[in-house]
C-alpha positions as a printed NumPy array, in Angstrom:
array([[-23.654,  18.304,  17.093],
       [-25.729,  21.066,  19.172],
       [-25.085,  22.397,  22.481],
       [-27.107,  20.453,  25.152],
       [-28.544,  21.504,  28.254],
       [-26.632,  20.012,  31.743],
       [-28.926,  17.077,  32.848],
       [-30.94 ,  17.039,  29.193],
       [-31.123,  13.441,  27.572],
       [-29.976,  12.792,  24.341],
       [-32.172,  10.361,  22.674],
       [-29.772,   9.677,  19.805],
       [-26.652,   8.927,  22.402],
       [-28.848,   7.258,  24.914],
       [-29.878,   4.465,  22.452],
       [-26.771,   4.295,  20.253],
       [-24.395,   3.489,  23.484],
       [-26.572,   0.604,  24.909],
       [-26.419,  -1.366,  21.44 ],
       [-23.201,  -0.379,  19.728],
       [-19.591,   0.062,  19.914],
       [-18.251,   3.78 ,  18.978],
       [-15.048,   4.616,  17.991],
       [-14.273,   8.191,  17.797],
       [-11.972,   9.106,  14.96 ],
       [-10.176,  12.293,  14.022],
       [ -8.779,  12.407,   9.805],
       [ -5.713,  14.639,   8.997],
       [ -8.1  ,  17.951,   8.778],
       [ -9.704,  17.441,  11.715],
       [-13.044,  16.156,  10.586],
       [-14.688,  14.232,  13.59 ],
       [-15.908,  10.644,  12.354],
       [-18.07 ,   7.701,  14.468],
       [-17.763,   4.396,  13.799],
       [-20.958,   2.537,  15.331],
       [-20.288,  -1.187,  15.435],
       [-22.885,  -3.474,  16.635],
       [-25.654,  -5.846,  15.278],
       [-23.632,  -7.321,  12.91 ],
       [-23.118,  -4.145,  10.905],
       [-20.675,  -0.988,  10.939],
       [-21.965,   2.542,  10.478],
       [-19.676,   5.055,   9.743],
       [-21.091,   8.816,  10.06 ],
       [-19.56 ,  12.142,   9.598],
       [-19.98 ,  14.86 ,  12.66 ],
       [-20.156,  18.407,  12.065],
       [-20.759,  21.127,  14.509],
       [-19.396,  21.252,  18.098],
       [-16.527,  18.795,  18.226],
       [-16.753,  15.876,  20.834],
       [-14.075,  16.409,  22.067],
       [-15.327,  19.798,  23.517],
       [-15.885,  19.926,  27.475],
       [-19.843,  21.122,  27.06 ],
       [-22.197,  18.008,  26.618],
       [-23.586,  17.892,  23.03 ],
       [-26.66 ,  16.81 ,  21.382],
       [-26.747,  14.737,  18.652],
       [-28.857,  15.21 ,  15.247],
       [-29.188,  13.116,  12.475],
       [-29.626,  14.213,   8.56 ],
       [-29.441,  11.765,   5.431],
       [-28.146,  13.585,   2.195],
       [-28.048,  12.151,  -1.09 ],
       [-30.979,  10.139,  -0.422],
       [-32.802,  10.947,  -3.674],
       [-30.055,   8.918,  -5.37 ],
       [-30.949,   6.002,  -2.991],
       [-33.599,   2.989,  -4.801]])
C-alpha cells in the first residue's frame, strides 16, 4: 500500500469492490490480510506498507512472488 493523492482513483480498489467481497483481517503480529470473495473463488493476499487502517487514502499495488515455481 502507497500513499494516494485526495480525489486520485485507485484502479486496483475501484474494480476489486464492484465484483468482490473483502474482509479485512488483522493476525496476532499485526500483519494486514484481504480476503477477496467473489466469482466463485476466494483470494487471500498479504498487505504490506501503509496499514488500512490508517486515516490517509492508500493506493493499492500488486506483486506475484514465487512465480518461477508456478507451471
Amino acid at each position: 500500500m502507497g500513499s494516494r493523492a485526495p480525489g486520485e482513483v485507485c484502479d486496483i480498489y475501484e474494480k476489486t469492490t464492484s465484483i468482490c467481497r473483502i474482509f479485512h483481517l488483522t493476525d496476532t503480529s499485526g500483519r494486514e490480510l484481504l480476503l477477496l470473495k467473489g466469482n466463485g473463488c476466494v483470494v487471500q493476499v498479504r498487505c504490506t506498507g501503509m496499514s488500512l487502517l490508517a486515516m490517509e487514502p492508500v493506493r493499492m499495488r500488486f506483486l506475484i512472488d514465487g512465480g518461477e515455481s508456478l507451471e
